[in-house]
C-alpha positions in Angstrom: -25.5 -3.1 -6.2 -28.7 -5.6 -5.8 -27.7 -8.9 -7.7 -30.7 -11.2 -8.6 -28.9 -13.7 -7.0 -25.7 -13.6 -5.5 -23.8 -16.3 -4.9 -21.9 -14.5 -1.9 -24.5 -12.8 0.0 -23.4 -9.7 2.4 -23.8 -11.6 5.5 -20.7 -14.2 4.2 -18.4 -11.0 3.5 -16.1 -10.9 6.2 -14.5 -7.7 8.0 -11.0 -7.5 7.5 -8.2 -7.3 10.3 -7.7 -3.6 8.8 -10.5 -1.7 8.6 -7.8 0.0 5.6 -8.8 -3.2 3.4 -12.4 -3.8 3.8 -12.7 -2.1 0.6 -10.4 -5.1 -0.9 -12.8 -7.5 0.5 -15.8 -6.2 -0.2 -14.7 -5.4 -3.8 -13.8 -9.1 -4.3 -17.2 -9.9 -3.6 -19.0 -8.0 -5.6 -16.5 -8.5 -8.3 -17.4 -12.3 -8.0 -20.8 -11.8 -7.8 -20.8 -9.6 -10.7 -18.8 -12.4 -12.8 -21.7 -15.1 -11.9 -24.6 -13.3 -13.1 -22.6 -12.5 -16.2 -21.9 -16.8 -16.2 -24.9 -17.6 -15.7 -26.5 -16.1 -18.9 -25.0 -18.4 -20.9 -26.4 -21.9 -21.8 -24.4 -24.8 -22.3 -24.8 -24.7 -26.2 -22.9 -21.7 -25.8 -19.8 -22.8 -24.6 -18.3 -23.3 -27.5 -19.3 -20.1 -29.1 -16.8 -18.1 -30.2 -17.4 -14.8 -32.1 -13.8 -14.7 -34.8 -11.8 -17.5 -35.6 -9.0 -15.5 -33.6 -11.2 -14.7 -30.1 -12.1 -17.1 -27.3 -14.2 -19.3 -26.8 -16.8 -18.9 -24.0 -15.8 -22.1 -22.6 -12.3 -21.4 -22.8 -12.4 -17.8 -21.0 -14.4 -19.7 -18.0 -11.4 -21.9 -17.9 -9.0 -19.1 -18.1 -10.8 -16.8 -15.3 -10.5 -20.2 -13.0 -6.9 -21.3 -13.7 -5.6 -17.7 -14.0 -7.0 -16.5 -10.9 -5.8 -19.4 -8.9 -2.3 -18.5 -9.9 -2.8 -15.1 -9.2 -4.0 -15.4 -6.1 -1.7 -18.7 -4.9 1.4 -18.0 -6.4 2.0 -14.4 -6.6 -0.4 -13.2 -3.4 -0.1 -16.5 -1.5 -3.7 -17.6 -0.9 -3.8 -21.2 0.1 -5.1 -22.6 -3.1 -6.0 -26.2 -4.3 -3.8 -27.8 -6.9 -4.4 -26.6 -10.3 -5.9 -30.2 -11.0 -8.5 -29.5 -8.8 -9.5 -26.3 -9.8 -12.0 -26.8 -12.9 -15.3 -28.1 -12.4 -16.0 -32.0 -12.4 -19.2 -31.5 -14.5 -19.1 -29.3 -17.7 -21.3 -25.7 -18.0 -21.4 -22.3 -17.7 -23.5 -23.1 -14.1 -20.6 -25.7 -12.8 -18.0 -23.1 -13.5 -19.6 -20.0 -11.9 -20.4 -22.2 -8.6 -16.8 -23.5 -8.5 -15.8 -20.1 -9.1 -17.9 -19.1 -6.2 -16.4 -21.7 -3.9 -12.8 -20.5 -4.5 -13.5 -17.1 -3.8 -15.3 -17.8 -0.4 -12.1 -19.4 0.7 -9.9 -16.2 -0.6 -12.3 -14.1 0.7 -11.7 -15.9 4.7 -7.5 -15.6 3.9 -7.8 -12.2 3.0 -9.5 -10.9 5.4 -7.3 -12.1 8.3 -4.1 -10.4 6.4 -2.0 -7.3 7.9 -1.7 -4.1 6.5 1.9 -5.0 6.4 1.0 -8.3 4.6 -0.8 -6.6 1.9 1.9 -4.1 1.6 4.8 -6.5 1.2 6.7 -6.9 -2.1 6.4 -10.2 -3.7 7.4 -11.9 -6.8 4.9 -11.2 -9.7 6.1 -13.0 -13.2 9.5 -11.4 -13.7 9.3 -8.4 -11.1 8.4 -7.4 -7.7 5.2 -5.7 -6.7 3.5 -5.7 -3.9 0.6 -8.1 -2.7 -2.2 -5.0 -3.1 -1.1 -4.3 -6.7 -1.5 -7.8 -7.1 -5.0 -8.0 -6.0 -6.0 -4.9 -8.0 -4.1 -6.3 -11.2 -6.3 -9.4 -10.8 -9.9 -7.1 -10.3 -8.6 -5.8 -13.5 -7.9 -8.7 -15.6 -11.3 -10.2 -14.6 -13.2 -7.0 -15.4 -11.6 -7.4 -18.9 -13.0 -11.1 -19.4 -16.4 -10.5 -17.9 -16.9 -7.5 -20.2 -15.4 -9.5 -23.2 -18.7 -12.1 -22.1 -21.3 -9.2 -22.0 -20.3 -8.4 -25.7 -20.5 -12.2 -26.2 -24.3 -12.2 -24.8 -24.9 -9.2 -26.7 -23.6 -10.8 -30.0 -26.0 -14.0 -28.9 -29.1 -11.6 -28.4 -29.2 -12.5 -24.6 -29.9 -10.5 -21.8 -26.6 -8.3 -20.4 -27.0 -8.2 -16.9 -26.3 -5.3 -14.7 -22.1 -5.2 -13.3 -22.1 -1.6 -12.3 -25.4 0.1 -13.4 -28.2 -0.5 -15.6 -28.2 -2.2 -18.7 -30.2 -1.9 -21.9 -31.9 -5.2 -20.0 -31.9 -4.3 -16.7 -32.8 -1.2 -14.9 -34.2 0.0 -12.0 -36.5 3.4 -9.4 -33.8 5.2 -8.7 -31.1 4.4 -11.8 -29.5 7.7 -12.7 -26.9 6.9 -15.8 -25.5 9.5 -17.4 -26.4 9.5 -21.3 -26.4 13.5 -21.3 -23.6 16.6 -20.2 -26.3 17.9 -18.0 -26.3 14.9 -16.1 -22.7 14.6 -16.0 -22.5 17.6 -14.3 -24.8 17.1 -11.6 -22.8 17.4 -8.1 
């Protein structure tokens, strides 16, 4: 994928100790990049938007992506992480949250790619069972994927743009997009 404007270019990813988990580094990424451009769509009116009494604000899932993925990543994969104080951005908006949440991942992204393919496979303590460190990582991928999606329905509801994660959008196309709207597409091998 071509981002507009990534906030971790391909030149900053790093190769990993096991050529086994570039895919986990390189998925981080562009899972972080993919989470910015989504952030950045929103203006700072629209931080308190929230679309049902009983959903989210936008404001409050920024929050949530931050805190949640620092204890994901510190206390179940053990990333070195700064203290949960120091996680949320000193000045408000949807722009200070996606660059802090830039700047965390470029540190996570430098940890992880130093780790064993032992380290990755090693059990560790996740809430109230065991799993290992890669089930971890792919549990977090997951979770974020949820909120960022939750977002793009948010900027749809707003009647804002819905920027590309994994393929064109009604908004955003490109030569060469090929999604598949049809069965004869679908079965093209």
């Amino acid at each position: 994928m071509n981002y507009v404007a990534p906030v971790i270019l391909e030149s900053e990813i790093p190769k990993a100790a096991s050529s086994l988990f570039q895919h986990l580094i390189d998925t981080y990424a562009s899972e972080t990049n993919k989470v910015v451009s989504v952030w950045r769509e929103f203006s700072e009116v629209d931080l308190e938007y929230r679309p049902h009494p009983r959903a989210s604000t936008v404001g409050e899932i920024l929050k949530h992506q931050l805190l949640s993925e620092r204890r994901f990543f510190g206390e179940f994969i053990g990333t070195p992480e700064p203290p949960a104080t120091q996680i949320l951005p000193k000045e408000p908006g949807a722009a200070s949250f996606a660059e802090r949440l830039a700047v965390l991942a470029r540190a996570r992204l430098q940890f992880l790619a130093r780790q064993t393919v032992e380290w990755w496979l090693e059990p560790v303590k996740f809430f109230d069972v065991r799993r290992e460190r890669i089930w971890i990582f792919w549990r977090r991928v997951l979770h974020t994927a949820h909120h960022r999606t939750q977002l793009t329905v948010y900027l749809r509801l707003l009647g804002r743009a819905v920027p590309s994660t994994y393929g064109p959008t009604a908004d955003v196309t490109w030569q060469g997009a090929d999604p598949t709207h049809s069965t004869e597409a679908a079965q093209r091998k």
